[in-house]
C-alpha positions as CSV (number, residue, x, y, z in Angstrom):
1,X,139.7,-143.2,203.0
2,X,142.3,-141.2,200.4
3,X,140.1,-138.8,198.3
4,X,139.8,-139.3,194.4
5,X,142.7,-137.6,192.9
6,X,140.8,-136.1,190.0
7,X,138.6,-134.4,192.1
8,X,141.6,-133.2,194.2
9,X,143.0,-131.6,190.9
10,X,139.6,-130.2,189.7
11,X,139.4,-128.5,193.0
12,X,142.7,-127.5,193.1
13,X,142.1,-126.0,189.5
14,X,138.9,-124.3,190.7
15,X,140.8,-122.6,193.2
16,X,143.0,-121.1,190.7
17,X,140.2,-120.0,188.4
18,X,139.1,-116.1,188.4
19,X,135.6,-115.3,189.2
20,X,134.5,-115.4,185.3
21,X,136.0,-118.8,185.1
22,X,134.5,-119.9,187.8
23,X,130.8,-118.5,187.2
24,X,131.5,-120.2,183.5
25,X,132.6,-123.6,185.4
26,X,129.0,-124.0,186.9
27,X,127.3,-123.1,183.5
28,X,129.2,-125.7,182.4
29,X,128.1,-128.0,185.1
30,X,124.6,-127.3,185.3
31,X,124.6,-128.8,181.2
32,X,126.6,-131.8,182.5
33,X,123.7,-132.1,185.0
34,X,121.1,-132.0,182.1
35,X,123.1,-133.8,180.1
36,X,123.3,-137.2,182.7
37,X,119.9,-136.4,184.0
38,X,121.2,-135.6,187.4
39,X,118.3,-133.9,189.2
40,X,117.5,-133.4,192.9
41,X,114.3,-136.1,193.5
42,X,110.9,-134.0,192.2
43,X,108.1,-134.0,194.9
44,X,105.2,-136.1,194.4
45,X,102.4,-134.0,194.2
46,X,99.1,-135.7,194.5
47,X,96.5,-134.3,192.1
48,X,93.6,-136.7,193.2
49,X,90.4,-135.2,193.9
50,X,91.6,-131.9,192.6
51,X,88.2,-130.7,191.1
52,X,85.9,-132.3,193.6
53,X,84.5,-129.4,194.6
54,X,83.9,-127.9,191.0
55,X,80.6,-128.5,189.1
56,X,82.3,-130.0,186.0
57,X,80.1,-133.1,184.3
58,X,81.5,-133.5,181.0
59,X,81.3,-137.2,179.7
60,X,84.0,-138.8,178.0
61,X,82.1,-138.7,174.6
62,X,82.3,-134.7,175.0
63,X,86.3,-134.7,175.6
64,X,86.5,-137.3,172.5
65,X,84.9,-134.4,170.5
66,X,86.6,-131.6,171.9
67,X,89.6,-133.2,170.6
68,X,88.7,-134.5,167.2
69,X,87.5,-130.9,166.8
70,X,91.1,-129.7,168.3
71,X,92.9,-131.6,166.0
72,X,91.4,-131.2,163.0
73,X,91.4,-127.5,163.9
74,X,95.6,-128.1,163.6
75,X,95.0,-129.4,160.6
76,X,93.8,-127.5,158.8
77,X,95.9,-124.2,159.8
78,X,99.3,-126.5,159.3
């Protein structure tokens, strides 16, 4: 199978390129990277049962406070 001839010529032209140019190059690709969300696959990390071991008993009444308290708290200093 023939190789795509734009990415003959863009490696051709990268061949060319002085260091500088080429460190700039991969700036530029790392944003086109961002820019089309292509990412290596994240790992799952499994979070379950995390705490299990900790002494931490707060109902969900408490964390409903907490926050109501936390917001209002932003409130007030915005």
């Amino acid at each position: 199978m023939a190789a795509d001839p734009t990415k003959q010529k863009i490696l051709q032209t990268i061949d060319q390129l002085p260091p500088e140019g080429v460190k700039e190059l991969a700036q530029y690709l790392d944003f086109l990277q961002y820019k089309y969300h292509v990412r290596e696959p994240r790992k799952v990390v499994a979070l379950g049962g995390l705490w299990k071991d900790l002494d931490f008993d707060v109902a969900d009444e408490e964390v409903r406070a907490l926050r109501q308290r936390v917001s209002q708290h932003a409130l007030e200093r915005g």
